[in-house]
ROKE-493252 format. One line per 3 residues: their letters; for each residue x negated, y, z negated of N, C-alpha, C, O. Coordinates in pm, 1 decimal, decimal comma. Atoms other than C-alpha are relative to their C-alpha. Example, Ala and Ser with C-alpha at 12.3 -4.5 7.8 and 13.67 -1.06 7.14 Angstrom:
! ROKE-493252
as = -89,0 -119,0 0,0 -1230,0 -450,0 -780,0 -90,0 120,0 0,0 -193,6 118,1 -66,5  82,0 -119,0 6,0 -1367,0 -106,0 -714,0 77,0 109,0 -73,0 26,1 219,8 -89,9;
//
This chain:
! ROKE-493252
xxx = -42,5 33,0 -136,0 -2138,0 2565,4 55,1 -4,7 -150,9 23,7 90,0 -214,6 69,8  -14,9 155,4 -42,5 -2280,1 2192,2 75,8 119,3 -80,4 -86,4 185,8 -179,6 -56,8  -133,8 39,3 91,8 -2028,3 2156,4 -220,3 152,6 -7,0 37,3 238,6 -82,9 -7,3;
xxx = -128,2 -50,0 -90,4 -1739,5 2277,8 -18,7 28,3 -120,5 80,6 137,3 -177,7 83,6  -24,3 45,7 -121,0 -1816,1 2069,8 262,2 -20,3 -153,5 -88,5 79,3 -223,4 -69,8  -16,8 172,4 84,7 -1879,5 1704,5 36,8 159,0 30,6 -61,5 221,0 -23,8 29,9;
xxx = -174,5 5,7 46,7 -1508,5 1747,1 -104,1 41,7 5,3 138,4 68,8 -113,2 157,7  -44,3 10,3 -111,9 -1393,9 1817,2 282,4 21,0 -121,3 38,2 123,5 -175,5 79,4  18,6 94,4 -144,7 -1576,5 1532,8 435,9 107,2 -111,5 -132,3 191,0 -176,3 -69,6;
xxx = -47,9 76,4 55,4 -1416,0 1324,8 134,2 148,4 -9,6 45,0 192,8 -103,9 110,4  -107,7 -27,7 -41,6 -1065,7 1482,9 166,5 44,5 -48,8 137,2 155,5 -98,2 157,2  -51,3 20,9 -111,3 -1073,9 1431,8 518,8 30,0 -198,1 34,4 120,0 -268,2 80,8;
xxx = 6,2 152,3 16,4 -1225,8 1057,6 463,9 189,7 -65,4 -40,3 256,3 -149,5 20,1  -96,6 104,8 42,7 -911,5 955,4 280,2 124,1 65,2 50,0 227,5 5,0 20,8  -163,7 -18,3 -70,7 -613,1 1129,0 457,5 -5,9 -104,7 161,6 86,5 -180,9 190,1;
xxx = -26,4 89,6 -51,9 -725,6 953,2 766,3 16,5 -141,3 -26,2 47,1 -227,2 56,4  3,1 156,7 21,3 -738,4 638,1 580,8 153,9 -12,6 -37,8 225,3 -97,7 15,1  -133,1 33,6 34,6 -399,9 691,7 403,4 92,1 32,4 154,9 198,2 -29,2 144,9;
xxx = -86,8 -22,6 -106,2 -225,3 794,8 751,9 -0,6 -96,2 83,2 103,6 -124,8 142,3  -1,1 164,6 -68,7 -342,4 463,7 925,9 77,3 -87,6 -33,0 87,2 -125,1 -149,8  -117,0 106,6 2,7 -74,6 217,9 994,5 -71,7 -116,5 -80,9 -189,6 -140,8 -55,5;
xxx = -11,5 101,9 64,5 -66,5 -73,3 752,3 34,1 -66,5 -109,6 145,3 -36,9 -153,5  -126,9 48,0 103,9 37,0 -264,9 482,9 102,2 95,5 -43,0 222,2 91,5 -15,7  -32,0 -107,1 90,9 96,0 41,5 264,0 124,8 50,0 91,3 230,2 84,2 37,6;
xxx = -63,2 -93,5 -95,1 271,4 186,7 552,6 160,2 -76,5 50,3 262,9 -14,1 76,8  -82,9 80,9 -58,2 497,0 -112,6 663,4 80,1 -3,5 -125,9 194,2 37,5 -104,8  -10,2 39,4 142,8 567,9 -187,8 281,0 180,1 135,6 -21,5 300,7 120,8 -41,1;
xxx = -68,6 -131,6 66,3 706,0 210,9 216,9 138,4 1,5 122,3 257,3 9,1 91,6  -128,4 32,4 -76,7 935,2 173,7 511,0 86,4 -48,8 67,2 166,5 -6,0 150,2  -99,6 102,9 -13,8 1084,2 -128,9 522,7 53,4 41,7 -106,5 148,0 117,1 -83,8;
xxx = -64,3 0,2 141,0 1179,6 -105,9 163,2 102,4 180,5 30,5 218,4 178,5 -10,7  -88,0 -127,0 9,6 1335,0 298,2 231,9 97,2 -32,6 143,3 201,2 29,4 165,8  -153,1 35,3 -84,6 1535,8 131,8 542,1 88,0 -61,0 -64,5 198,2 -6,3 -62,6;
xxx = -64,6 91,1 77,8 1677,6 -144,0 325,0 72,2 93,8 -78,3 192,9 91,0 -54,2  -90,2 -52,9 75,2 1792,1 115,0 54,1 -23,4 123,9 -62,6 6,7 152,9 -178,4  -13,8 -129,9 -22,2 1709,7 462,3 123,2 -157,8 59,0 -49,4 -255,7 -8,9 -80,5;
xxx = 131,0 -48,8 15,8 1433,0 710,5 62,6 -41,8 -29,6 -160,2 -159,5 -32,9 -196,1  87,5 2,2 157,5 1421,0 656,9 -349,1 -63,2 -116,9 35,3 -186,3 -114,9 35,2  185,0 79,1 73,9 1266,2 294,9 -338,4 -63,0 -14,4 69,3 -133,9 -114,4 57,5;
xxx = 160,8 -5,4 -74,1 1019,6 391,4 -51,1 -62,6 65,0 -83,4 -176,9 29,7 -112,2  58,6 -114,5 137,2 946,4 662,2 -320,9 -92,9 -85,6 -75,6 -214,8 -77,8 -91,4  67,9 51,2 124,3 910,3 406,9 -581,5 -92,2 -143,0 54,8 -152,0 -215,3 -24,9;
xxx = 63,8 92,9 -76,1 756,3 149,6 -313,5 -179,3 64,7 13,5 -276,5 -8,1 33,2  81,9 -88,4 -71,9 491,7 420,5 -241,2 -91,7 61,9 -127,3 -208,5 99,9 -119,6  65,3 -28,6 149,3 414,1 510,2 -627,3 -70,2 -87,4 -62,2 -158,6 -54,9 -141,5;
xxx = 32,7 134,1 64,8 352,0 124,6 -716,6 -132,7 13,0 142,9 -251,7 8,7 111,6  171,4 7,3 -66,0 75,3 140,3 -410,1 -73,0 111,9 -57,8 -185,0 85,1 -101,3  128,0 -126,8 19,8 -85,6 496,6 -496,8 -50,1 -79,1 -176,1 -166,6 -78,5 -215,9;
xxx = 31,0 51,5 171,2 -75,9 319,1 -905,9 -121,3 -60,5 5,1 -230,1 -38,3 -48,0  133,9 141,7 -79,2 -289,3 36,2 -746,7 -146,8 102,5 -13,6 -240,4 66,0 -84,7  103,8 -20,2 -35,1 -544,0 294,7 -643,8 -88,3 48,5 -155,8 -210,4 59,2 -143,7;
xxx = 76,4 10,0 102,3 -646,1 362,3 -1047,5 -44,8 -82,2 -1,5 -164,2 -88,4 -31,0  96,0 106,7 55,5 -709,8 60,2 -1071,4 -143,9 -65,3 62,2 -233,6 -125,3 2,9  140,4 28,4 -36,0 -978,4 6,0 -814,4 -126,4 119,0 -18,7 -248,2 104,6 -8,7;
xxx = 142,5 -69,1 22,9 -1154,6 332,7 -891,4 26,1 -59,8 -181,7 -0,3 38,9 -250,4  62,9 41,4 142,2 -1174,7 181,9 -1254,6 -66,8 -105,8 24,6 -167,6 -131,7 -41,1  136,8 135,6 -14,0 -1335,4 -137,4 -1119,7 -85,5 26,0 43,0 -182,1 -38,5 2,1;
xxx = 77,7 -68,2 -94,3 -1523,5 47,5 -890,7 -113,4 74,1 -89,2 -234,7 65,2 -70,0  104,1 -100,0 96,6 -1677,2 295,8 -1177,0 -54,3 -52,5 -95,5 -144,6 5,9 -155,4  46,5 46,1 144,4 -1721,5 36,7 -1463,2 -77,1 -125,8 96,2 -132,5 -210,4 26,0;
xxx = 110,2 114,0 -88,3 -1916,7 -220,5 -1164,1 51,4 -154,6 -6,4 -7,9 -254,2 34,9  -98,9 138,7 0,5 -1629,9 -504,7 -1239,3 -19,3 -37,5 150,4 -79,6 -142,1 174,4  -18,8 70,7 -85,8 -1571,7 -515,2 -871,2 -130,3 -52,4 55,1 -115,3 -151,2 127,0;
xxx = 143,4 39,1 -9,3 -1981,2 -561,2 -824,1 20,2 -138,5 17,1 25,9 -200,5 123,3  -9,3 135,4 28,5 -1939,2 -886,8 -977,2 125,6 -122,9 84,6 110,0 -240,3 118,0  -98,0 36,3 -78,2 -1610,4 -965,0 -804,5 -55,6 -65,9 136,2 -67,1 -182,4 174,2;
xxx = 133,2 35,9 -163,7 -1839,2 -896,6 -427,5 -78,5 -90,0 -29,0 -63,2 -194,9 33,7  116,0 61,3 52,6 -2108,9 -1044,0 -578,8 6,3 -187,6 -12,4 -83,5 -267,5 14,2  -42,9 177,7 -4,0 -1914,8 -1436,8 -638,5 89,0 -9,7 106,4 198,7 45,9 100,5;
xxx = -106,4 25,8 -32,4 -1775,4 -1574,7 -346,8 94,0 -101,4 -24,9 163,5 -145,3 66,7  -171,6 122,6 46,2 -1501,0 -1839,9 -533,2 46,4 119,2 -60,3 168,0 132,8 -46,3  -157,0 -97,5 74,5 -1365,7 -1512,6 -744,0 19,9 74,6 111,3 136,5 107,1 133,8;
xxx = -84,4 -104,1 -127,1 -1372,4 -1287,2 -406,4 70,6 -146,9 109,4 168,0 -111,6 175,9  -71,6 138,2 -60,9 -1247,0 -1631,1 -228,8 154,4 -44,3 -91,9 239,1 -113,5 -35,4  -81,4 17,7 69,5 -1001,2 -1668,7 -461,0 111,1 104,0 11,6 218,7 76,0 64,3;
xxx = -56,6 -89,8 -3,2 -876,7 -1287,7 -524,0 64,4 35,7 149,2 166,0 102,7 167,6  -34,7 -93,2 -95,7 -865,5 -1222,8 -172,1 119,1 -159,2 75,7 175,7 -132,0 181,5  -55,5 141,1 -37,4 -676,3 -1605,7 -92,6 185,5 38,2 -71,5 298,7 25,8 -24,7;
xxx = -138,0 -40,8 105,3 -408,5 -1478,5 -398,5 80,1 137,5 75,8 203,1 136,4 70,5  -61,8 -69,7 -52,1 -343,5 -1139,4 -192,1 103,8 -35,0 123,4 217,2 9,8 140,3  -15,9 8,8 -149,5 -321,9 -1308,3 188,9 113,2 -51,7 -84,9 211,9 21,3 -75,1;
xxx = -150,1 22,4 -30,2 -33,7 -1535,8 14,8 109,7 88,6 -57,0 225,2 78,2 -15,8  -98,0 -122,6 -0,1 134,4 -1225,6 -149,2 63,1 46,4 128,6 180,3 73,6 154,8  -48,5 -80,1 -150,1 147,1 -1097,5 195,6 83,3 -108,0 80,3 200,8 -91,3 112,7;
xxx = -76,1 131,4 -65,2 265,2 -1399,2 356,6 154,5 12,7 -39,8 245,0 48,9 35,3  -107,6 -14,8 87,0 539,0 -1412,5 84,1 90,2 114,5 57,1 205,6 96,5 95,9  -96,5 -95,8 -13,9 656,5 -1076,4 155,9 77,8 -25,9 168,8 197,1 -27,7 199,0;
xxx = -30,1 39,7 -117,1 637,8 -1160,1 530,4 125,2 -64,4 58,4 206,6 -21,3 140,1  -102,8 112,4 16,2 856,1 -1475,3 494,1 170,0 53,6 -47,0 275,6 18,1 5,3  -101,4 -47,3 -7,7 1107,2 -1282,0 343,5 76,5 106,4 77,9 187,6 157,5 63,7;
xxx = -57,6 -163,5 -100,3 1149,3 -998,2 602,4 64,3 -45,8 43,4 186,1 -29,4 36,0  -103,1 96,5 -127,1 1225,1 -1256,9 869,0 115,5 -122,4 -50,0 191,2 -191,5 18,1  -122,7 87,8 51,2 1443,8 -1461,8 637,6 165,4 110,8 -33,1 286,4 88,0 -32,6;
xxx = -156,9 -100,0 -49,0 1665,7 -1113,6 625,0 -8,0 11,5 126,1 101,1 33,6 178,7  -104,9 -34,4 -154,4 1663,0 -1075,2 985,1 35,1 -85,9 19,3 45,3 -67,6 140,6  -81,2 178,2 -34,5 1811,9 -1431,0 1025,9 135,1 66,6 -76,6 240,7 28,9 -25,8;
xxx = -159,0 -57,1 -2,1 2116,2 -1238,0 866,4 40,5 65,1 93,0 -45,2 132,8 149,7  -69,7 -98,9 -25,8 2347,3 -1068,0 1030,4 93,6 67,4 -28,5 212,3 58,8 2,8  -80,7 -114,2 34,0 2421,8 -759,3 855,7 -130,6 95,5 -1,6 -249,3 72,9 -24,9;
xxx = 93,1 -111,2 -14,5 2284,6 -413,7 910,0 -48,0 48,1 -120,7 -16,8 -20,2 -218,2  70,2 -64,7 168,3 2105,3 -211,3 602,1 92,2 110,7 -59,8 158,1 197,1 -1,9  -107,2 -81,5 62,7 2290,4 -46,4 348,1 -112,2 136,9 -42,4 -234,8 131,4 -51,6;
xxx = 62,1 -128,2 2,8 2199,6 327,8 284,0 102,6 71,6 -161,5 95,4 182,2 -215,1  -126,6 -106,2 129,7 2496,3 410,1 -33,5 -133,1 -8,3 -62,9 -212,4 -100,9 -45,6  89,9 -53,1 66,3 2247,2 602,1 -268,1 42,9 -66,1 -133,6 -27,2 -150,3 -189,6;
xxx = -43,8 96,2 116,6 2471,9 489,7 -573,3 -3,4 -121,7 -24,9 4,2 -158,3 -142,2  -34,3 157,3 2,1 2490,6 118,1 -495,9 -128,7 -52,6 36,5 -95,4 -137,8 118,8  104,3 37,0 -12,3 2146,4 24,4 -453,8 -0,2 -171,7 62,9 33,8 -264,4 -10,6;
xxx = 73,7 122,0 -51,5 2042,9 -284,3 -240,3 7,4 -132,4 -86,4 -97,4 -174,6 -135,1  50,3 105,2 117,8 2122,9 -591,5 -466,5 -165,5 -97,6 62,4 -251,4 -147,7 -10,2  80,0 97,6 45,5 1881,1 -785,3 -319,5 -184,7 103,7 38,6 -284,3 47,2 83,6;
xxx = 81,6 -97,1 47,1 1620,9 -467,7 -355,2 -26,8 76,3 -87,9 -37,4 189,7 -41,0  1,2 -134,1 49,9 1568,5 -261,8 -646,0 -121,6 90,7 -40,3 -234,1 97,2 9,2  133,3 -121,8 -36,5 1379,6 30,1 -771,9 -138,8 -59,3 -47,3 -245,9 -45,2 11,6;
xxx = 100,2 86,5 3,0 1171,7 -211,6 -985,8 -75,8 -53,8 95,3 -194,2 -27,6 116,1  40,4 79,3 -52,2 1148,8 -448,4 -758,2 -114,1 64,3 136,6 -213,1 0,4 172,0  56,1 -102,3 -130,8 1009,5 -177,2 -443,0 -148,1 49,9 -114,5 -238,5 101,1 -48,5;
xxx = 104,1 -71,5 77,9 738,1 -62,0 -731,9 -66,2 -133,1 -3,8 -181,3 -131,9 40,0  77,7 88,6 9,8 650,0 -425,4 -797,4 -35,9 -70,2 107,8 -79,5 -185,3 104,9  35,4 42,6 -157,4 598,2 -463,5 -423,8 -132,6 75,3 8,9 -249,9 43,7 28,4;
xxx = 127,4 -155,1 -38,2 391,4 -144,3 -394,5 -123,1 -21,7 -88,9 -222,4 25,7 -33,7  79,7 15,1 94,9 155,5 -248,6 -722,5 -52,7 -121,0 26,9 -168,4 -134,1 -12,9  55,6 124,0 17,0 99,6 -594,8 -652,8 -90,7 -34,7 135,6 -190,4 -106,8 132,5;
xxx = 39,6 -6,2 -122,7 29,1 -550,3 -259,4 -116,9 91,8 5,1 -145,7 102,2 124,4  36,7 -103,7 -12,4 -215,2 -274,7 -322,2 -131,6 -106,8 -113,3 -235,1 -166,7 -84,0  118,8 93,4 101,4 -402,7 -457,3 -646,5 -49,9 -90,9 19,8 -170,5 -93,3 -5,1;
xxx = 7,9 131,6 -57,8 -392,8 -808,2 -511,4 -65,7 37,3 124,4 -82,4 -66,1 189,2  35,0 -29,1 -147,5 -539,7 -637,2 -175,2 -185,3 29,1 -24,5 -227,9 140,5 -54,8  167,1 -81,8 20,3 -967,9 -627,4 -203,3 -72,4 49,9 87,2 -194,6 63,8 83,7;
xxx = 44,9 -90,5 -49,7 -976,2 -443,6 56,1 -38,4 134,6 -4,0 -125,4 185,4 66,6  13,9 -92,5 67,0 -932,9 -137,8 -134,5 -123,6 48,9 -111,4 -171,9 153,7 -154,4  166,7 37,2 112,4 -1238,0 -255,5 -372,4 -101,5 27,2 69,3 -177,6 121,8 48,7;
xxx = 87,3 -36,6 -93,1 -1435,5 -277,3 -118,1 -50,1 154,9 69,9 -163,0 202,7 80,7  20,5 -156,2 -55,0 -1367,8 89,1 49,0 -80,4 85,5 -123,4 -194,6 131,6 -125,3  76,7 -33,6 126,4 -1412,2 209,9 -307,2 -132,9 -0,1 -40,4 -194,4 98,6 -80,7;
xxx = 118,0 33,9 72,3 -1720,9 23,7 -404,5 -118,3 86,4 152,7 -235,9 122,2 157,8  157,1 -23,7 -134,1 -1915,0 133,8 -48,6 29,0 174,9 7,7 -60,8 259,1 8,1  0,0 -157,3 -26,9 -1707,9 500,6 -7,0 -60,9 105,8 -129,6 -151,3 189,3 -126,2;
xxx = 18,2 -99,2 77,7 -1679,4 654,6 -347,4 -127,8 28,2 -76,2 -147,2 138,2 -128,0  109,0 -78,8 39,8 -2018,0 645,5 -471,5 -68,4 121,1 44,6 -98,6 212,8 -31,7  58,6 -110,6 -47,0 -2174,3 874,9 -224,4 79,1 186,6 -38,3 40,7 299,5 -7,8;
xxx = -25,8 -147,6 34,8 -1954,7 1160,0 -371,8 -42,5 21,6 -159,9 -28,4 135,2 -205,0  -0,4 9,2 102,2 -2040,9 1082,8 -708,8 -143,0 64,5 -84,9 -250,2 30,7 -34,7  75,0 -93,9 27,4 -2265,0 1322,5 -933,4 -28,8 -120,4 -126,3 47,2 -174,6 -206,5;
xxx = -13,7 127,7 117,4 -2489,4 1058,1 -1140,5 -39,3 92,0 -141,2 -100,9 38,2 -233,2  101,5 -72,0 94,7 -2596,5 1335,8 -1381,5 164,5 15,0 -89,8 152,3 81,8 -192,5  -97,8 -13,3 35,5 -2172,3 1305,9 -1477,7 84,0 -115,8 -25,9 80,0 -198,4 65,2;
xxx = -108,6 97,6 -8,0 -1922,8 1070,0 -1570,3 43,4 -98,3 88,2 166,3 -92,8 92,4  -50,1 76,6 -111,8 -1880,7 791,6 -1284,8 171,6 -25,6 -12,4 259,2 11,2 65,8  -161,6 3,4 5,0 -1535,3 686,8 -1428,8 53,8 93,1 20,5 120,5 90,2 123,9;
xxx = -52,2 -113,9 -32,1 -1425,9 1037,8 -1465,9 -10,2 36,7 168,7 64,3 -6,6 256,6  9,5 -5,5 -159,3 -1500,7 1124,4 -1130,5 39,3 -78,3 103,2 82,6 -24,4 205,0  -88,9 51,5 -57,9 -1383,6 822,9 -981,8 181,2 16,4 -32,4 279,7 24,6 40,9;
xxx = -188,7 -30,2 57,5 -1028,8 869,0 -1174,8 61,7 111,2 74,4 164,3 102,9 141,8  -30,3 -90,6 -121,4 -1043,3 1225,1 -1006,6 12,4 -22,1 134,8 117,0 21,9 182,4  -12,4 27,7 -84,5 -1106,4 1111,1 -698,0 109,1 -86,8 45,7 172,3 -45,5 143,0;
xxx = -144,1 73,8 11,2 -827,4 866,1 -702,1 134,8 73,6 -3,6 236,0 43,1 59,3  -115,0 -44,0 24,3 -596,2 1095,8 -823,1 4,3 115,1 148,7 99,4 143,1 221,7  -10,1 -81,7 -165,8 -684,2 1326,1 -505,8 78,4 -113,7 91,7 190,3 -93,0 138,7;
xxx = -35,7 61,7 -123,9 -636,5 1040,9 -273,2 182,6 -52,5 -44,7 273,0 -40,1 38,0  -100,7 -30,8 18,3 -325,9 953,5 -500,8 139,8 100,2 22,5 251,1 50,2 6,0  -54,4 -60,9 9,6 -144,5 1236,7 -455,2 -4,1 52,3 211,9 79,2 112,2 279,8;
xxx = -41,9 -13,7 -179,8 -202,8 1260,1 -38,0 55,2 -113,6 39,8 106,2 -111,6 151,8  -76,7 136,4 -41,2 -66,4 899,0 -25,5 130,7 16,1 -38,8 218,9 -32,4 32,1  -118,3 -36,4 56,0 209,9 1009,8 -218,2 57,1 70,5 94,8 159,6 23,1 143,7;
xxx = -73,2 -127,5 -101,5 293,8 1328,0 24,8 67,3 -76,2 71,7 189,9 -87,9 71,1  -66,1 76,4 -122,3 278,3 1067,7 345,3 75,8 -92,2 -6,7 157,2 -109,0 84,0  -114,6 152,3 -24,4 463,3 736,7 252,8 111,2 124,4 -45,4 192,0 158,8 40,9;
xxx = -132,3 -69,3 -36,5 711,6 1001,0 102,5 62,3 67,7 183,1 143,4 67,9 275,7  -27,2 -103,3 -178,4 737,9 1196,1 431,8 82,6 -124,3 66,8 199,6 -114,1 103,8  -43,6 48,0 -64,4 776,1 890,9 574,0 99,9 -54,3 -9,2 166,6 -62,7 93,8;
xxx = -122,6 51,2 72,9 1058,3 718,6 351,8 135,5 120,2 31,0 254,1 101,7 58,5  -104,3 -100,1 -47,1 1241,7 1026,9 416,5 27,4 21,8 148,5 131,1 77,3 184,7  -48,7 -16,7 -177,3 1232,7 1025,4 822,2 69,7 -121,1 -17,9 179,8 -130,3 36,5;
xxx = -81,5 138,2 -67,6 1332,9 654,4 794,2 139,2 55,7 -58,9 244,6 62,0 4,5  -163,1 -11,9 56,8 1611,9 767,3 524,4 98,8 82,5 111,7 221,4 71,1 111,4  -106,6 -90,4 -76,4 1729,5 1038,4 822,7 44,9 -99,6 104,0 161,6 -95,0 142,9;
xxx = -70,5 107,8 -53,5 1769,2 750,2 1023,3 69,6 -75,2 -19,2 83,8 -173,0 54,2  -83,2 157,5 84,0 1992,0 540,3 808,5 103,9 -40,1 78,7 140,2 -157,7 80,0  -95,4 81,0 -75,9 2260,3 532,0 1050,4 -17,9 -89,9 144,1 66,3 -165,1 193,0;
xxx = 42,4 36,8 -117,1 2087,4 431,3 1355,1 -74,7 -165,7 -51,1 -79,7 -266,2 19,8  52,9 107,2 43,6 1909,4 173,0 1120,7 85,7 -98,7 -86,7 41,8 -192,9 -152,7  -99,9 85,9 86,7 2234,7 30,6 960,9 96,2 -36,1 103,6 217,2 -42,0 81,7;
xxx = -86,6 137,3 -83,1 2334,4 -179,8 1320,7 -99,8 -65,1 -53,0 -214,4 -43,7 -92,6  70,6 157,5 79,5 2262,6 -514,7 1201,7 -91,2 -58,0 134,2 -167,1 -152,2 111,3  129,4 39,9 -97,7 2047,8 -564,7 1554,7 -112,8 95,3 -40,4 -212,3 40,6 -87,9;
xxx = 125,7 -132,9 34,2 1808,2 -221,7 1489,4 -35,7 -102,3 -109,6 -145,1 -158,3 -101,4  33,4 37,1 164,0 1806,3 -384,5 1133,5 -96,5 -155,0 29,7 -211,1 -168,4 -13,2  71,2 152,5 -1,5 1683,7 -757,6 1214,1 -89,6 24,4 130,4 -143,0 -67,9 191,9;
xxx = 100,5 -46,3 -76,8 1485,6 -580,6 1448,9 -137,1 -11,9 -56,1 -242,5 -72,8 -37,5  125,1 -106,4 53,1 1285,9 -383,7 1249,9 -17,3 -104,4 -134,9 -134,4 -98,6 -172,2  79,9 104,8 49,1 1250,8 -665,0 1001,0 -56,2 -107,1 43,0 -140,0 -175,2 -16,2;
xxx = 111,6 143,1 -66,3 1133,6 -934,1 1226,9 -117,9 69,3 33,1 -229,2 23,9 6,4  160,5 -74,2 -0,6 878,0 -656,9 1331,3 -108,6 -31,1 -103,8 -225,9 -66,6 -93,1  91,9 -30,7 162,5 765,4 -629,0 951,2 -27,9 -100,5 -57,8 -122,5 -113,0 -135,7;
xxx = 33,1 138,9 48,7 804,9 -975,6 884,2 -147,2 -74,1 88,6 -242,9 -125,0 30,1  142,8 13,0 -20,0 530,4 -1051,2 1145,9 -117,1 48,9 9,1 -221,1 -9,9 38,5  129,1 -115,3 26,0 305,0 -748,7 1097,0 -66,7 -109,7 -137,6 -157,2 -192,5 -126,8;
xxx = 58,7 40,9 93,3 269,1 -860,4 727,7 -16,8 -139,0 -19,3 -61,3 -181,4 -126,0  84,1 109,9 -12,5 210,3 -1210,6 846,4 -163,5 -9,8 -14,8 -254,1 -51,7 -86,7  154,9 -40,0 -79,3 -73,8 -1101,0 1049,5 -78,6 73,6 -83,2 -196,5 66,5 -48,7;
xxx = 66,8 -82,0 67,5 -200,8 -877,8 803,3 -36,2 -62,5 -124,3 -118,0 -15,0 -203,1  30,6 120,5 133,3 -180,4 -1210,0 523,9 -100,9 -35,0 96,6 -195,9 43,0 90,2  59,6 42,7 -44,9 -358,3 -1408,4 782,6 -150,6 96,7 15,1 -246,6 33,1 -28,4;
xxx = 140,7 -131,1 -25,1 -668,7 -1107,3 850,5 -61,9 -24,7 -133,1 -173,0 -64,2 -168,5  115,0 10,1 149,1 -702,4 -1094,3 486,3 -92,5 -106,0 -31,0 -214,0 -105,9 -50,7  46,8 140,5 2,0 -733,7 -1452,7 454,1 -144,6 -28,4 48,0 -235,7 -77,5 -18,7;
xxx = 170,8 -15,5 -46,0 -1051,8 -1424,7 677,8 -63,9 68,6 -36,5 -183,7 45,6 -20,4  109,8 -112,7 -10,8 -1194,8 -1150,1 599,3 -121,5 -47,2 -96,3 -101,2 -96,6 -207,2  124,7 27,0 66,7 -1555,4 -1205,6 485,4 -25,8 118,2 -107,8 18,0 231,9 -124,8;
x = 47,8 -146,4 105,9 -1728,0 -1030,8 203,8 -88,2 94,3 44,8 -118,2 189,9 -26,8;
//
């Protein structure tokens, strides 16, 4: 029974975390307005990828050392905020166009592709130590020390993997039912000046954030 209910409170732990608005969230559907539900898909696969990699730092005590110095967490977390910035900069440098978003499934987005939406989703997610952090403070308390820490973190990952997966899909697919409402070129430089200053604000946060 207490077994039941430690997988729950976990399960429950990380769907509200993956259903909370942010990067992850802005990331999966800007990129599936721009050029449909596949590269929110593959926008949304390159973040859940990310999350092996912090339960492997997390289980082998890399990110310990990471927390532990602040010039490498001063550093790591300095290298994410201007990722984010970066992406930022370019949202609002497409809404300064005016043209609406293309939705043809065959003709893919030149200046988006499926790569490129995966190497958004992987680099925003890895480069992010906020995720280290949740990791290093959440996932021990589920962790059985009489077993495998890596193993068990890898599982655990792949749980929270696979509910992050469900929702940014879900969501790549409502934006994709919108494609025509989101392909006037005002909706469109709308909804990227939105995203362009979310993931300002969300470079700048990192930037501060203490250890």
């Amino acid at each position: 029974m207490l077994e039941h209910f430690h997988w729950l409170s976990f399960l429950a732990a990380i769907t509200v975390l993956t259903m909370s608005p942010g990067v992850d969230t802005i990331l999966v559907m800007r990129n599936a307005a721009a050029g449909g539900w596949r590269l929110g898909f593959l926008t949304s696969l390159g973040i859940c990828m990310g999350l092996f990699a912090h339960a492997t730092l997390s289980a082998l005590g890399l990110s310990v050392i990471l927390l532990g110095s602040a010039s490498l967490f001063t550093g790591f977390k300095l290298l994410g905020a201007a990722y984010l910035v970066y992406l930022g900069v370019q949202a609002i440098r497409s809404a300064m166009k005016p043209t609406g978003m293309s939705f043809n499934d065959t003709k893919p987005s030149k200046a988006l592709t499926g790569w490129g939406s995966f190497r958004q989703g992987i680099l925003s997610n890895v480069l992010n130590p906020k995720p280290i952090i949740f990791y290093m403070a959440f996932l021990p308390q589920f962790i059985d020390p009489s077993h495998s820490a890596l193993a068990q973190s890898l599982f655990m990952a792949s749980l929270h993997f696979v509910i992050a997966m469900v929702w940014q899909t879900f969501l790549a697919l409502m934006v994709h039912k919108a494609r025509v409402w989101l392909a006037r070129p005002r909706i469109a430089q709308t909804l990227d000046s939105v995203t362009g200053v979310l993931l300002l604000g969300f470079g700048a946060k990192l930037a501060l954030t203490q250890r």
